[in-house]
C-alpha positions as CSV (number, residue, x, y, z in Angstrom):
1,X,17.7,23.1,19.9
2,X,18.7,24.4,23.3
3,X,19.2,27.9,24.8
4,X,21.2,27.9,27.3
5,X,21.6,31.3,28.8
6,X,24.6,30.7,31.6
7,X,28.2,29.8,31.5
8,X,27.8,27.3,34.0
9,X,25.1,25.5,32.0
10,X,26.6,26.2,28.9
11,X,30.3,24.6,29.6
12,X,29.1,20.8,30.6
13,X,26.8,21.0,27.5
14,X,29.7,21.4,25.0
15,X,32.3,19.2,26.9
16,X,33.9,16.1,24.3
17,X,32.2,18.7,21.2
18,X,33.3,19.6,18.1
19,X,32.2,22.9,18.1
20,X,31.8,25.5,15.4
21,X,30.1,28.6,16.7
22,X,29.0,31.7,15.2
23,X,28.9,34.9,16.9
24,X,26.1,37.3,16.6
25,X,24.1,40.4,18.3
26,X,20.8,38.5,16.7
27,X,18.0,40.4,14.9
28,X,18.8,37.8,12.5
29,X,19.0,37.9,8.2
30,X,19.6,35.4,5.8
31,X,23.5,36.8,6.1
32,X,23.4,35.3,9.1
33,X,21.8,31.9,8.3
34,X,23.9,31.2,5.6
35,X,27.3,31.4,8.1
36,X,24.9,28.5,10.5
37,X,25.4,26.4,7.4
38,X,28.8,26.9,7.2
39,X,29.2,25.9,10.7
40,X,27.2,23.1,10.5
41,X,30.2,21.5,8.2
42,X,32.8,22.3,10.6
43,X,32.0,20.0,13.9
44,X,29.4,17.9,15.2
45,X,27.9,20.8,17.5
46,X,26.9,23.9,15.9
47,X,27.0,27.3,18.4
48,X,25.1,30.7,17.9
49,X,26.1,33.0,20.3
50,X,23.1,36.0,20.5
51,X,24.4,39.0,22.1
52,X,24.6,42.7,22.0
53,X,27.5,43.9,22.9
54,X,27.9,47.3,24.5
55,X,31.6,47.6,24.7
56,X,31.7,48.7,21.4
57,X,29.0,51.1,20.4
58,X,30.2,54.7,21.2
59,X,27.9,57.0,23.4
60,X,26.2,58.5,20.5
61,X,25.5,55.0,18.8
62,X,22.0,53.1,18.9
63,X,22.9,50.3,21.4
64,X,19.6,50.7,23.1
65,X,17.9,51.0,19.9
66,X,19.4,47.8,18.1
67,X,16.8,45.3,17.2
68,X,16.1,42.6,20.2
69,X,14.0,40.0,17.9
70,X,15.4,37.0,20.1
71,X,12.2,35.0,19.8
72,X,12.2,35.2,16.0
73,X,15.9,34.7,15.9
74,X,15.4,31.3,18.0
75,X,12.7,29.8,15.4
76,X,15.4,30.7,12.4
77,X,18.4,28.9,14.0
78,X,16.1,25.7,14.8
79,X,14.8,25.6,11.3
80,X,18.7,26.2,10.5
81,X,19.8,23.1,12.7
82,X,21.5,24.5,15.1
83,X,22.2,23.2,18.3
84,X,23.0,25.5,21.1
85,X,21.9,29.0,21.5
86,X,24.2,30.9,24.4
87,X,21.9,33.9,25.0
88,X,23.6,35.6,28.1
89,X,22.4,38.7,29.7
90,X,25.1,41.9,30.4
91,X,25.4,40.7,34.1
92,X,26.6,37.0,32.9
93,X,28.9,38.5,30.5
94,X,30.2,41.1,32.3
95,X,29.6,40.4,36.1
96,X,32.0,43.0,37.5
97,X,33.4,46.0,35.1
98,X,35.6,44.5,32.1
99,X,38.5,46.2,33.1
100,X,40.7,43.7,31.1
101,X,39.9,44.8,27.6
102,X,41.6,43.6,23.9
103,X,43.0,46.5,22.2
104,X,44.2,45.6,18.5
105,X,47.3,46.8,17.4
106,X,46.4,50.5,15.6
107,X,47.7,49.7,12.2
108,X,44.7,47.7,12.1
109,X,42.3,48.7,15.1
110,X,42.5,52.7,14.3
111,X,41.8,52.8,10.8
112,X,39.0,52.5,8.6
113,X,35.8,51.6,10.8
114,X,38.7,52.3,13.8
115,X,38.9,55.8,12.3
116,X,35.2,56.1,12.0
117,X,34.4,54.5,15.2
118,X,36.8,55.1,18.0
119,X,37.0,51.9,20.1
120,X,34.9,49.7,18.4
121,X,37.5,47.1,17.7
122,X,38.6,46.9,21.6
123,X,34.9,46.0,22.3
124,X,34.7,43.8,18.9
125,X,38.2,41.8,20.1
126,X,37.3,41.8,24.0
127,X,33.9,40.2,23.4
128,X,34.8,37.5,21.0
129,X,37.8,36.9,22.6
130,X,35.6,36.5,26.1
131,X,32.9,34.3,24.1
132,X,36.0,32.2,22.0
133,X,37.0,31.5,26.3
134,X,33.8,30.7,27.4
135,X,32.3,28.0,24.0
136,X,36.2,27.4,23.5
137,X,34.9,26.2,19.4
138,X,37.2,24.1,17.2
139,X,35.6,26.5,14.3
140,X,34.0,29.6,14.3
141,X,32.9,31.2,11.4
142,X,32.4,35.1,10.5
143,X,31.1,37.4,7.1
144,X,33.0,39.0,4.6
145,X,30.7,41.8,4.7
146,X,32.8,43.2,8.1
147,X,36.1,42.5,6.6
148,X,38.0,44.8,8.8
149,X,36.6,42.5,11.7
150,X,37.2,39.4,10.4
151,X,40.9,40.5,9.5
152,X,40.9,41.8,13.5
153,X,39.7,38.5,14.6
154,X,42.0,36.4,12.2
155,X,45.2,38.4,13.9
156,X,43.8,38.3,17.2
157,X,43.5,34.5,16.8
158,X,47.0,34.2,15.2
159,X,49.0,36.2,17.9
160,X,47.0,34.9,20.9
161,X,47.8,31.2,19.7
162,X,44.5,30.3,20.3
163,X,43.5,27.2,18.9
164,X,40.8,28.1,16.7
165,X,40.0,28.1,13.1
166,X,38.5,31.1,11.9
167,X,36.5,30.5,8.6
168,X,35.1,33.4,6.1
169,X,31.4,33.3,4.9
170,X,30.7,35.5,1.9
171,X,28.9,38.4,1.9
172,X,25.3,37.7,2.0
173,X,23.1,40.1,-0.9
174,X,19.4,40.6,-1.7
175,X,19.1,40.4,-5.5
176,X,19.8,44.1,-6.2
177,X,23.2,43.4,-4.6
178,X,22.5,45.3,-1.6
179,X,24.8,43.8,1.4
180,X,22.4,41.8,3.9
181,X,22.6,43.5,7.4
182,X,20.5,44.5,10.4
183,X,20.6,48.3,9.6
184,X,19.0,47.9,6.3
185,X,15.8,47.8,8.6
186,X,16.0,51.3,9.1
187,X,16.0,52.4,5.7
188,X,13.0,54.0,4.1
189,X,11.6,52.8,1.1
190,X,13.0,55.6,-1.2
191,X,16.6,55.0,0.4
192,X,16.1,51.2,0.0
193,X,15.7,51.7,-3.4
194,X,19.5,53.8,-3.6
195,X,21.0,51.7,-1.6
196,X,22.4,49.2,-4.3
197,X,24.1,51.7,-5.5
198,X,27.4,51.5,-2.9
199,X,27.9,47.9,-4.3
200,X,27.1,49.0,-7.6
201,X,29.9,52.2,-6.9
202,X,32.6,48.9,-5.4
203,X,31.9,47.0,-8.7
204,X,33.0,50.0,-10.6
205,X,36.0,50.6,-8.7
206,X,36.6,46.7,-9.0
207,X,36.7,46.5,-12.4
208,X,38.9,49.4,-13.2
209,X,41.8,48.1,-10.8
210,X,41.3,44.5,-12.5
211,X,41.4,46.8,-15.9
212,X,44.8,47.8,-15.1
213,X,44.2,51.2,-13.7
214,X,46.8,51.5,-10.6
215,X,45.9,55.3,-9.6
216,X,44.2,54.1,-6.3
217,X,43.9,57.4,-4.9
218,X,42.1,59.1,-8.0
219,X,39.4,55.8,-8.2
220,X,38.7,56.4,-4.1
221,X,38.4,60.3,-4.7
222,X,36.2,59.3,-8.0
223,X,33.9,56.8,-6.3
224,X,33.4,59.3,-3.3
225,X,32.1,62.4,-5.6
226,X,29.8,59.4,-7.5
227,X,28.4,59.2,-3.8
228,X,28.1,62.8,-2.7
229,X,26.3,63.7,-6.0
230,X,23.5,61.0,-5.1
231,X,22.9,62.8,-1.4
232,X,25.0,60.0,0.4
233,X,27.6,61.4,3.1
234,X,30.6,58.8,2.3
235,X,33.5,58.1,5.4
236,X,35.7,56.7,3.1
237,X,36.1,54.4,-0.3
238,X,39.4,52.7,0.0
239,X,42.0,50.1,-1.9
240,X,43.8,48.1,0.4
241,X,45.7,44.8,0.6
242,X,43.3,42.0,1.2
243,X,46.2,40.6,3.7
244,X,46.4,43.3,6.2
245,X,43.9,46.6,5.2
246,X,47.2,48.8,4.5
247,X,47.6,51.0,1.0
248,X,48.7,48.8,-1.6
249,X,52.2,49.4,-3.8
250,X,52.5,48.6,-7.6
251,X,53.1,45.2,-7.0
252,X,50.3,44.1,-4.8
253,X,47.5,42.1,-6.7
254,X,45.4,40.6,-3.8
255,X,43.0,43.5,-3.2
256,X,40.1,45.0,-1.5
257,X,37.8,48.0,-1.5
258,X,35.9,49.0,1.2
259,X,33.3,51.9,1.5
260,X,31.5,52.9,4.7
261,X,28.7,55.9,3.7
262,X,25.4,57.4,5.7
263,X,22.5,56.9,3.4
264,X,19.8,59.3,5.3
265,X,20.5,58.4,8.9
266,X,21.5,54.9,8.3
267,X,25.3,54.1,8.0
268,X,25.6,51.1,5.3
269,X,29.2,49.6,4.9
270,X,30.4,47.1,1.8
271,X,33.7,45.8,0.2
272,X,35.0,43.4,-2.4
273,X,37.8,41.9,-3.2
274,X,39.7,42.0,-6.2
275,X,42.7,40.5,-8.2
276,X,44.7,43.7,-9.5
């Protein structure tokens, strides 16, 4: 495996490729791993990208404190087979100010997470979009378990004509059913232990809607009580179309539910999808 660490190393590495490439800010989980396989079925050069993106944590968020495990996160890709890591610093990503940012259209950008966290998606869309320019991948692959992101990147992808396939990876779980993710590393033991229980709350919701109940708005309302009474501080629980994140009508059947809730201090987000 190789770490490359410039563009100008990077580029005549990949030249005549197939690559597949996988975006990430590292601190690495089996969530993670499980997308390198995926990618290692797509081309004959599998990409991890490992970099933590200011652009889009807000002022108050914990960019400095975001886990740096880059060493540990090498000898996981290698035993994954991958075989480029690009590892840039801020100064090769962003050598002068980005000034040329990729704003998503609001309908998509501004709600949910966008709601939540004001410019997140113009720092989510400029930095792939930057990274998708400088590995240019045949493939690259992204999780379920950010579904407004992946539905941000599939759009960007689609209206910029770029010629990328964009490929989902399911949302990794431990075997309470707890989403994988890098902030589960902040919980404490006792909040581990509750934590299953925003999955447990999407399951719920789930099977109602594939029960026949169509009162979206009373099941979000419901599921958001079931949180506050266990001490969690929920941002939202919401039924959408799986298509494009907007409300649903009678007649839509491809759905999802998303939830985004502060367990303690640690904000845990989850979805699934479901056949109404």
């Amino acid at each position: 495996m190789r770490v490359v660490e410039t563009i100008a190393e990077l580029r005549p590495a990949l030249r005549g490729r197939t690559v597949a490439c996988v975006p990430t800010m590292g601190n690495l989980h089996a969530g993670h791993l499980a997308l390198m396989q995926i990618a290692r079925r797509q081309g004959d050069c599998t990409v991890a990208t490992v970099f933590v993106n200011r652009l889009q944590f807000a002022p108050h968020e914990d960019f400095d404190k975001y886990p740096r495990t880059f060493a540990d996160d090498c000898a996981k890709l290698e035993r994954e087979g991958v075989d480029v890591v690009f590892a840039p610093d801020e100064r090769e990503m962003y050598p002068v100010p980005q000034g040329f940012k990729v704003a998503p259209p609001p309908e998509l950008g501004d709600i949910l997470e966008g709601e939540f966290r004001r410019g997140f998606f113009l720092g989510v869309a400029t930095v792939v979009l930057k990274l998708f320019n400088i590995v240019q991948p045949a493939t690259a692959v992204f999780g379920k378990k950010d579904y407004q992101q992946l539905r941000v990147i599939q759009n960007m992808v689609a209206q910029l004509a770029l010629p990328i396939t964009i490929v989902p990876g399911e949302t990794g779980r431990a075997d309470d059913g707890l989403a994988l993710s890098s902030r589960n590393n902040y919980l404490s033991a006792a909040e581990r232990m509750e934590a299953p229980r925003l999955y447990r709350m999407l399951k719920k919701t789930a099977r109602s809607i594939a029960s026949g109940a169509r009162d979206y708005a009373r099941l979000e309302q419901e599921a958001m009580a079931e949180l506050r009474h266990y001490k969690w501080a929920p941002d939202y629980v919401a039924v959408r179309r799986q298509a494009d994140l907007q409300p649903p009508s009678p007649s839509d059947r491809d759905l999802v539910v998303l939830a985004a809730a502060k367990l303690g201090n640690t904000r845990l987000i989850d979805n699934i999808e479901v056949s109404a």
